[in-house]
VEXDREN-2710 file (C-alpha; in Angstrom, 1 decimal):
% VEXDREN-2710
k/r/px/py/pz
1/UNK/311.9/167.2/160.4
2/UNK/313.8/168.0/157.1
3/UNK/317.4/169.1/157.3
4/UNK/320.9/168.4/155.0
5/UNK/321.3/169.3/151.7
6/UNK/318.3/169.1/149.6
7/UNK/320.7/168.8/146.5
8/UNK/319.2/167.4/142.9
9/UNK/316.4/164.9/143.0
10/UNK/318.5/161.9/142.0
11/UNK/321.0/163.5/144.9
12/UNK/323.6/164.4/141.9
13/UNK/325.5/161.2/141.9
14/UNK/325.5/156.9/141.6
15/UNK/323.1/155.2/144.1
16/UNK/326.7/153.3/145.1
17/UNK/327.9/152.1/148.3
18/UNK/330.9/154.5/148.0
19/UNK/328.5/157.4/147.3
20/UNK/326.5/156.9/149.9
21/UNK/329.2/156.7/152.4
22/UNK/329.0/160.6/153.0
23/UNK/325.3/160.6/153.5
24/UNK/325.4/157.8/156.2
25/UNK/327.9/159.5/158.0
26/UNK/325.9/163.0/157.5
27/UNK/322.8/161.6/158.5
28/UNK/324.4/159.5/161.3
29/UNK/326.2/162.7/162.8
30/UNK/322.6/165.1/162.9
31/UNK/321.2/162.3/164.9
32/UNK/323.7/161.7/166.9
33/UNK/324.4/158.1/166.3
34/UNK/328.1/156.3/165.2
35/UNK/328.5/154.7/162.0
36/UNK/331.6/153.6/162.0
37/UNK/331.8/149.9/160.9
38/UNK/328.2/149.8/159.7
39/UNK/327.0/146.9/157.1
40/UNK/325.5/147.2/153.9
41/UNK/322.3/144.9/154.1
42/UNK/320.7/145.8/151.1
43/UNK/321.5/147.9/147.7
44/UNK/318.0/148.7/145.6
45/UNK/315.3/151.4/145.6
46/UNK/316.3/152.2/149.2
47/UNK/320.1/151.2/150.9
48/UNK/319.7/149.5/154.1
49/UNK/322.3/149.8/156.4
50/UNK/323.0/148.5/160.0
51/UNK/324.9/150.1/162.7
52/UNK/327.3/148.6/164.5
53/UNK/327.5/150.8/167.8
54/UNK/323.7/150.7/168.2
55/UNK/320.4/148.4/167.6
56/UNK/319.7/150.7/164.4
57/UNK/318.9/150.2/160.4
58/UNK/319.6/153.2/158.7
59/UNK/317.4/153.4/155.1
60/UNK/318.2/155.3/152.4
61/UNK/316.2/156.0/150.0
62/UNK/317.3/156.8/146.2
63/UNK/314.5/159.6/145.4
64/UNK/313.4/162.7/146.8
65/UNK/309.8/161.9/146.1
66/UNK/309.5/159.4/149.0
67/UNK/310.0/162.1/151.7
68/UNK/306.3/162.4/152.4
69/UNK/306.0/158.8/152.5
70/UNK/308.9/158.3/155.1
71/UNK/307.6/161.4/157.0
72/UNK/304.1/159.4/157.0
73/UNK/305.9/156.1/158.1
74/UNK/307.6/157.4/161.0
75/UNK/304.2/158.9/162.0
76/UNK/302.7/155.2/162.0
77/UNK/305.0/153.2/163.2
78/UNK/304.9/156.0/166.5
79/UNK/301.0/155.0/166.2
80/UNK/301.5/151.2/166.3
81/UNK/303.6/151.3/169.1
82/UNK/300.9/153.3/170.6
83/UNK/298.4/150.8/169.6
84/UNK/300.9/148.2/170.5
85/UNK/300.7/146.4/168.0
86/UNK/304.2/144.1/167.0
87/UNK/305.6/146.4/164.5
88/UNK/308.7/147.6/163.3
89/UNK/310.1/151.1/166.0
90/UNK/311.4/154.5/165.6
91/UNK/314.1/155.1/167.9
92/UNK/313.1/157.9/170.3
93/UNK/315.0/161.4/170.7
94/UNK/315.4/161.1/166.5
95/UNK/313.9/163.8/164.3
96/UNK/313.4/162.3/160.9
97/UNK/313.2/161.7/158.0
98/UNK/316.4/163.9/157.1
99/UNK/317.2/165.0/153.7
100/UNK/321.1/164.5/153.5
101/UNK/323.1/164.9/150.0
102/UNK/319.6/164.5/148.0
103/UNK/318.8/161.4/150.1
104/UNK/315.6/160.5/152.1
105/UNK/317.3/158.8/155.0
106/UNK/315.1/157.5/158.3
107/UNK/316.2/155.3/161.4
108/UNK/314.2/152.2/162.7
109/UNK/315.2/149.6/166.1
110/UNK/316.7/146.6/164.8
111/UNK/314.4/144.0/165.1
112/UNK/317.2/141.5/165.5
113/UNK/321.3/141.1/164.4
114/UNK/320.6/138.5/161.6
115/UNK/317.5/138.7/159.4
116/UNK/314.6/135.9/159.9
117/UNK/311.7/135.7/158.8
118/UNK/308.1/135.0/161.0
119/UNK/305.3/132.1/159.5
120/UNK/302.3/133.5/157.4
121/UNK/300.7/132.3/160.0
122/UNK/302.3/135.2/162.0
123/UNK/301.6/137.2/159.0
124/UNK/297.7/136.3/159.2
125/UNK/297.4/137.4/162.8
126/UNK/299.1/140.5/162.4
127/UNK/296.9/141.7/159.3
128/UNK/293.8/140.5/161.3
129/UNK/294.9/143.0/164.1
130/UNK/295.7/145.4/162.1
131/UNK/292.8/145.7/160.0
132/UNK/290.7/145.8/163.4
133/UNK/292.7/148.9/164.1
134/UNK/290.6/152.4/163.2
135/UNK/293.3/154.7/162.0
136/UNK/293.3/158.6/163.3
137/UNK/292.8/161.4/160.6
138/UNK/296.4/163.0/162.2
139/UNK/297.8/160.1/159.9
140/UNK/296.6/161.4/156.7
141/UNK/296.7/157.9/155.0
142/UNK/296.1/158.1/150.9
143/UNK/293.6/156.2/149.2
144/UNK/295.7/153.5/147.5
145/UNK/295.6/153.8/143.5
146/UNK/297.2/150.5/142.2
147/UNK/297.1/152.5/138.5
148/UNK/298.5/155.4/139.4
149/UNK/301.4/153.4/141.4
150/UNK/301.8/150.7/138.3
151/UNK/301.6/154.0/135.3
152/UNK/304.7/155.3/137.3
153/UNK/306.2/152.2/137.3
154/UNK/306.3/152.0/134.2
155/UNK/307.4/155.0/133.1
156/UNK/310.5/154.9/135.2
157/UNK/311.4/151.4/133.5
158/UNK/315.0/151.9/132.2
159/UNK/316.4/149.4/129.4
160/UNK/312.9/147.5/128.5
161/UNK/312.3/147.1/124.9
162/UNK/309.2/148.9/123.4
163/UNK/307.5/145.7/122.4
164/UNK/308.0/144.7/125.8
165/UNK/307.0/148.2/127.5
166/UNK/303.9/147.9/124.4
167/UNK/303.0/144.6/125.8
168/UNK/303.0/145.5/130.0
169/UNK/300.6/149.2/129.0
170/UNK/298.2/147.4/127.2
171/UNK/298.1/144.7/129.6
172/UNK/297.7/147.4/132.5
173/UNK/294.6/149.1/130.2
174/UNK/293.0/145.6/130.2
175/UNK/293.5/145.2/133.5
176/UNK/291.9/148.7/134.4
177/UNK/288.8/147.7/133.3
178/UNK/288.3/144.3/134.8
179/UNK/289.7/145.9/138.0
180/UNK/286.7/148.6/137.7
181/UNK/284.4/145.6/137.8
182/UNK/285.5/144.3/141.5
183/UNK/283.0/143.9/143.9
184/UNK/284.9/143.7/147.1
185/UNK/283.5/142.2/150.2
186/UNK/286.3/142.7/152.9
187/UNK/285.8/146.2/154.9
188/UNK/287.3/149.0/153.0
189/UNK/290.0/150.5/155.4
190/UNK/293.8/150.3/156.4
191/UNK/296.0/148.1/155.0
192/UNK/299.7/147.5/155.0
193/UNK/300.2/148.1/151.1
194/UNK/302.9/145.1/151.1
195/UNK/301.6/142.2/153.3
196/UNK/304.3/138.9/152.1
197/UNK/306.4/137.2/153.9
198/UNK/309.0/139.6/153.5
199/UNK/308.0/142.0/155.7
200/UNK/307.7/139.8/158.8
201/UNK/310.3/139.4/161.0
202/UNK/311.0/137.4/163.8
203/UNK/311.9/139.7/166.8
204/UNK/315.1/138.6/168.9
205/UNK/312.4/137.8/171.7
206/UNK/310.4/135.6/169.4
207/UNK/307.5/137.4/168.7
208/UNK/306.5/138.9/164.6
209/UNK/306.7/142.6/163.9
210/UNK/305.8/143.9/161.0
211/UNK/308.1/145.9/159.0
212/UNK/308.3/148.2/155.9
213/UNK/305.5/150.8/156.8
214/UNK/305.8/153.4/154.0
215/UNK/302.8/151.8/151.9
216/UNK/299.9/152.3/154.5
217/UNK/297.0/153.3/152.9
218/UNK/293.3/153.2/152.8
219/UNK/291.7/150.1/149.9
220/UNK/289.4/147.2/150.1
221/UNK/291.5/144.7/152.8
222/UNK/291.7/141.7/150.0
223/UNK/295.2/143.8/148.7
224/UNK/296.9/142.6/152.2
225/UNK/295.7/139.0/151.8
226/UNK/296.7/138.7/147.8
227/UNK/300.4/138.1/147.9
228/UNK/300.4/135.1/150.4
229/UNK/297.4/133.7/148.0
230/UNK/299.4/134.2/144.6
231/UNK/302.7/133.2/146.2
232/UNK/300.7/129.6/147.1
233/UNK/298.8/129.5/144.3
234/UNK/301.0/130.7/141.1
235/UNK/304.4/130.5/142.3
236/UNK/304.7/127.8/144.6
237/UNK/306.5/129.6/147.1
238/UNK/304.2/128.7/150.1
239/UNK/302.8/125.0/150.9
240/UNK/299.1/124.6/150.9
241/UNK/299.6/123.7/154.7
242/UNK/300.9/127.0/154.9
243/UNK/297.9/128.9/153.2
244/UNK/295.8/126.6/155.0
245/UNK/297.0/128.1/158.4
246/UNK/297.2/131.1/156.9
247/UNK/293.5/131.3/156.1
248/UNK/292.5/130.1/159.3
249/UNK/294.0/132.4/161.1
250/UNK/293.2/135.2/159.3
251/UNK/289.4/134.0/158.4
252/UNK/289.1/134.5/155.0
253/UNK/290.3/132.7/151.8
254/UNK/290.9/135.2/148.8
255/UNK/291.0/132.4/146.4
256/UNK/287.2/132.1/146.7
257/UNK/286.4/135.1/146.0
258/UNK/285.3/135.9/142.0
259/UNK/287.7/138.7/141.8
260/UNK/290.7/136.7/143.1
261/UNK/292.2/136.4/139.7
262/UNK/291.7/139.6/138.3
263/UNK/293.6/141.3/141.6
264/UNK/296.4/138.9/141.2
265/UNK/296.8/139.6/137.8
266/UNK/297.2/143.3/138.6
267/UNK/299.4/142.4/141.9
268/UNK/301.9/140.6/139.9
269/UNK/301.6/142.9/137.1
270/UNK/302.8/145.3/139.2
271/UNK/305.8/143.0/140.8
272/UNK/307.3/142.7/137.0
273/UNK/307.3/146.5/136.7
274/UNK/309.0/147.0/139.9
275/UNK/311.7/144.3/138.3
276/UNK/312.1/146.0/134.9
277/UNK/313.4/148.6/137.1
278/UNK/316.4/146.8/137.6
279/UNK/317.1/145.2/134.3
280/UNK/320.2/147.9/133.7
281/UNK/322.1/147.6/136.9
282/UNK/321.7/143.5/137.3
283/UNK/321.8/140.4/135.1
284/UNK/320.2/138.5/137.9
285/UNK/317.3/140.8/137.3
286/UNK/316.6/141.3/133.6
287/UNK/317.2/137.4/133.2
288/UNK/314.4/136.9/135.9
289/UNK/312.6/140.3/134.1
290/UNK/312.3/138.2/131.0
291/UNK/311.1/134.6/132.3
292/UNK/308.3/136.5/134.2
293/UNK/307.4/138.7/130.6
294/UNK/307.4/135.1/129.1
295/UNK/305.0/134.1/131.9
296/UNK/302.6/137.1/131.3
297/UNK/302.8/136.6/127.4
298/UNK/302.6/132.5/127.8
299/UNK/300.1/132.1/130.9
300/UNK/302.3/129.2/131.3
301/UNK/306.5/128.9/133.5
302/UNK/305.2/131.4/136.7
303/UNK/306.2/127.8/138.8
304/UNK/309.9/128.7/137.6
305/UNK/309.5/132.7/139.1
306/UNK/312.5/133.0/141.5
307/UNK/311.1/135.5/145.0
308/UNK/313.1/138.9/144.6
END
């Protein structure tokens, strides 16, 4: 269900906490929830909010273009539960996503009051479930273009210098044609579209959900498995033991497969995109923007890459 304002597609004004003040309490008041007191979890591509009356994120999303991805991850995550398997809820009684002030906003159960993550051991039995799972038509899930997604990245990158933007298109073309040369072996199917670390959460009865749905689509299953390999392998963010369980419980170790490279290459192509982004609005973010460039240019620093 779309209602609110459609307004312009940037919604007409700053992606700022104080702008966004009228959309929460908008959105809030169509669905009949209380935001008074509400925190500010999270200020990016999307501002995450939690409620303070009720068990409920609220996530707003900066552009317009999302809506049919929200309106297709509300439809999942009403699947999962169906399928009942541990994933992040829709509250019920709540038409969404709304369209308040130029804003894509949705509502999702609060897994718990403070944020912690599962094991990628978790993470490996999850993704084995899921990729078990045979998805209805009635979800209408895209085929996943990683060029199509990474060209639009890079388009939208504000503030990048055009050596450096040079550098990141030529790198993608290169890319293209190794990527063309993938033989997969994994089932083509569903996949999460964002399997890390990041978007497992511990739920306040113990048990891992799943969480950030809005990048199901259908692709060869290794795209699920290579972030937990890179993030072990390249950036040191995982122990071995951890892959190592990982692996096991899943069944299948990327990293010997020939094309392992040539996907993580793409994947974290892709993750510096998604960072030059940001290089305007955060120091934080260029500075680590411009150690990972050095990486890509170097081969050589990716053990200094700090997780964003």
């Amino acid at each position: 269900m779309i209602s609110g304002s459609g307004g312009r597609k940037d919604g007409g004004t700053e992606f700022t906490a104080e702008s966004l003040g009228s959309v929460l309490r908008e959105a809030c008041a169509t669905a009949q929830l209380v935001p008074d007191g509400a925190e500010l979890l999270r200020l990016g591509s999307n501002a995450v909010y939690r409620l303070s009356t009720s068990p409920i994120i609220v996530r707003v999303a900066r552009d317009l273009d999302v809506r049919e991805e929200m309106e297709r991850a509300v439809k999942v995550a009403r699947w999962l539960e169906e399928e009942e398997l541990p994933a992040t809820r829709v509250p019920a009684g709540v038409s969404q996503p709304l369209v308040v002030g130029g804003r894509v906003v949705t509502f999702w159960e609060s897994v718990q009051e403070q944020e912690e993550y599962a094991t990628v051991g978790e993470l490996a039995d999850l993704l084995r479930r899921l990729h078990w799972l045979e998805e209805p038509e009635s979800l209408r899930l895209p085929y996943f273009d990683p060029f199509a997604k990474l060209s639009a990245s890079l388009r939208q990158m504000n503030g990048v210098p055009e050596d450096d933007r040079t550098f990141l298109e030529e790198r993608t073309a290169n890319l293209h044609k190794d990527y063309d040369r993938l033989d997969f072996v994994l089932p083509f199917g569903m996949i999460h579209g964002d399997a890390s670390i990041g978007n497992v959460l511990r739920h306040r009865d113990g048990h891992a959900v799943l969480i950030d749905l809005d990048g199901f689509a259908l692709a060869p299953r290794e795209w699920d498995l290579i972030q937990t390999a890179m993030f072990y392998d390249r950036y040191g963010w995982h122990t071995k033991t951890e892959y190592a369980e990982f692996v096991h419980r899943y069944g299948f170790d990327l990293m010997n497969w020939p094309g392992y490279e040539t996907l993580a290459d793409l994947r974290e192509l892709m993750m510096v995109a998604w960072l030059g982004h940001q290089v305007g609005a955060s120091e934080r973010s260029a500075a680590e923007f411009a150690r990972r460039l050095r990486s890509l240019r170097t081969g050589e620093g990716r053990d200094a890459w700090g997780p964003f």
